[in-house]
Backbone as CSV, one residue per row, in Angstrom:
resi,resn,N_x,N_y,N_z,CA_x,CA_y,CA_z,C_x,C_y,C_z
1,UNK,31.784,-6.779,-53.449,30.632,-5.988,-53.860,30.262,-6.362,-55.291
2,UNK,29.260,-6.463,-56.017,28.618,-6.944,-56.999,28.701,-5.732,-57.871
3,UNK,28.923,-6.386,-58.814,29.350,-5.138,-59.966,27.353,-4.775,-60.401
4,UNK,27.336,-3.685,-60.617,26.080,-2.905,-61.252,25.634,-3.252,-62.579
5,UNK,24.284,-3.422,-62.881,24.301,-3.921,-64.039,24.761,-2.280,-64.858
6,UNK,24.789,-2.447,-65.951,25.196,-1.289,-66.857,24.075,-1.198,-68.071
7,UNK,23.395,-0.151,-68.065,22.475,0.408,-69.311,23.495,1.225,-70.113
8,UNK,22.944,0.575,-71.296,23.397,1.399,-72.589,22.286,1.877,-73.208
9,UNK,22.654,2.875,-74.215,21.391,3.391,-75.049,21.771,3.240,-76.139
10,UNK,20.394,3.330,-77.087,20.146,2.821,-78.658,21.844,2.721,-79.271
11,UNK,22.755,4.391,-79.653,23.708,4.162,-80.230,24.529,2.787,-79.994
12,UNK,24.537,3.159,-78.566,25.819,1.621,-78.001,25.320,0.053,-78.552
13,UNK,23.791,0.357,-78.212,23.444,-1.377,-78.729,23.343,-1.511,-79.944
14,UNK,23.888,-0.182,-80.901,23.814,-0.545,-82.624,25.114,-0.881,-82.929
15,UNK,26.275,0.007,-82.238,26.838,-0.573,-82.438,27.389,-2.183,-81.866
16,UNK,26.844,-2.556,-81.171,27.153,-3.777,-80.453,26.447,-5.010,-81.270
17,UNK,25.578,-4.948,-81.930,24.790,-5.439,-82.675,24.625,-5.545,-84.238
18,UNK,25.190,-4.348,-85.019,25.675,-4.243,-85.818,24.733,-4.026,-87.201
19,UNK,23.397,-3.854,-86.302,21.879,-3.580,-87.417,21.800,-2.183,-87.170
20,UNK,20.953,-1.689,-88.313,20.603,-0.813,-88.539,19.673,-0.407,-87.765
21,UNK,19.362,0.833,-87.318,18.018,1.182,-86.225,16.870,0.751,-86.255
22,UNK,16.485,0.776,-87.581,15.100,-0.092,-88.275,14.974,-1.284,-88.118
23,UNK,15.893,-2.078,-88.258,16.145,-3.659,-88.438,16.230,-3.611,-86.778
24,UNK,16.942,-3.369,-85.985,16.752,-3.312,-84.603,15.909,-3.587,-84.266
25,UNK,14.981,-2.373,-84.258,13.720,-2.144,-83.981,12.513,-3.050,-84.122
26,UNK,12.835,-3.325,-85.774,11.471,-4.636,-85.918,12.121,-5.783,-84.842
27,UNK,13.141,-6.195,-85.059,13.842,-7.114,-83.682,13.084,-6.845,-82.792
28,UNK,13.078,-5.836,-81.847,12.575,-5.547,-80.559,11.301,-6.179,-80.543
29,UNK,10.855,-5.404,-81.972,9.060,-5.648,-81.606,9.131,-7.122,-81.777
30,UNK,9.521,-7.838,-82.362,9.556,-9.127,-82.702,9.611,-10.523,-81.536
31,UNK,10.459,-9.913,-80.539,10.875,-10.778,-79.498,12.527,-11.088,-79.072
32,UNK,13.138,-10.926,-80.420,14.262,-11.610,-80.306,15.107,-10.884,-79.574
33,UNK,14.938,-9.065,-79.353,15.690,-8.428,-78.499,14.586,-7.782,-77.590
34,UNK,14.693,-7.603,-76.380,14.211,-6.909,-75.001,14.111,-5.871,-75.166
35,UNK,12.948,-5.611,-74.666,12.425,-4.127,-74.926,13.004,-3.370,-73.637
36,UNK,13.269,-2.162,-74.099,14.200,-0.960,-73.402,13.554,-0.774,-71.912
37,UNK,14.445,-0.057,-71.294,13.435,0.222,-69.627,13.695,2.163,-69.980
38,UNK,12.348,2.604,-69.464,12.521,3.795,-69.464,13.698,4.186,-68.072
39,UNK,14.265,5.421,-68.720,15.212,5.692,-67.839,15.371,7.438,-67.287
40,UNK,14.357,8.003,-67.657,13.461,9.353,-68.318,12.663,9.488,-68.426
41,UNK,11.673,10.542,-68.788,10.316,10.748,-69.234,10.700,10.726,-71.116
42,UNK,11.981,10.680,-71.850,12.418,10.904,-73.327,13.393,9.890,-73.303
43,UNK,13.712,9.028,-72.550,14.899,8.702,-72.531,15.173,6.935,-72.474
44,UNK,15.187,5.917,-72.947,15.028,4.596,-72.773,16.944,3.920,-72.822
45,UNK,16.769,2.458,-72.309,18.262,2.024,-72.603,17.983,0.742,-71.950
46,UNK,18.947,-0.033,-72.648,18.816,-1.895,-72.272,20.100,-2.082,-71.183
47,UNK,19.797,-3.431,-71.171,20.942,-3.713,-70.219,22.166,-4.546,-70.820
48,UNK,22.779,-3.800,-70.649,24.202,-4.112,-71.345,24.730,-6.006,-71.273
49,UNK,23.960,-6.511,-70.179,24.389,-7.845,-70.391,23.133,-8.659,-70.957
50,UNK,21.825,-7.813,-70.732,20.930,-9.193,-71.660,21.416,-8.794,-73.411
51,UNK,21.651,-7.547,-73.873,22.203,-7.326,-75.457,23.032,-8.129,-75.554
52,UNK,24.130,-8.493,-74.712,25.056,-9.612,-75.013,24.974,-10.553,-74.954
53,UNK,23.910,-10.847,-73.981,23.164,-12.605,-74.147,22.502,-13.054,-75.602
54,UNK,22.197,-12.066,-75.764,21.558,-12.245,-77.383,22.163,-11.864,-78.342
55,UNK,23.298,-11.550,-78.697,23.998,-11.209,-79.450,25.034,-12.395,-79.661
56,UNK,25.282,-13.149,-78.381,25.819,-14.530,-78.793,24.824,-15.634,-79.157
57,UNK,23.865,-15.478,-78.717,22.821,-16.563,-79.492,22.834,-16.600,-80.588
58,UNK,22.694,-15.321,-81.476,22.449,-14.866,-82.905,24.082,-16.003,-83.162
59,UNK,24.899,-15.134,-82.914,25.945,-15.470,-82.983,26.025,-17.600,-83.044
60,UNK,25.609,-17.952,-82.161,25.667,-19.609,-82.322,24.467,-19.643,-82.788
61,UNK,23.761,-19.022,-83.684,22.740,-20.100,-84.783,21.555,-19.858,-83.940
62,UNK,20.958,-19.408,-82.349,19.982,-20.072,-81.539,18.836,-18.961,-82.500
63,UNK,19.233,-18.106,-82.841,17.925,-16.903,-83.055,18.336,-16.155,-84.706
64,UNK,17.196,-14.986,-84.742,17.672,-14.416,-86.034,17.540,-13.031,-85.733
């Protein structure tokens, strides 16, 4: 059986990421991180494996 993808929300991907909410944020709008899927009518969260796809890019030099 195929494991589920897993949503996290804002806290988890700050800390996973290690920016500040602001700095995040312009990220998002920017391109370099994926914009959230609503998960709520108040409520948004990413997917726990594209944050980590991009978090090793940063990580090898590919992005900022």
């Amino acid at each position: 059986m195929p494991e589920k993808e897993r949503l996290i929300r804002l806290p988890e991907v700050l800390a996973r990421v290690g920016y500040k909410r602001s700095r995040f944020l312009d990220l998002v709008r920017q391109g370099v991180f994926p914009r959230p899927v609503r998960i709520g009518p108040r409520a948004v969260a990413w997917q726990e494996s594209v944050i980590d796809e991009v978090v090793a890019r940063i990580i090898n030099g590919e992005a900022a």
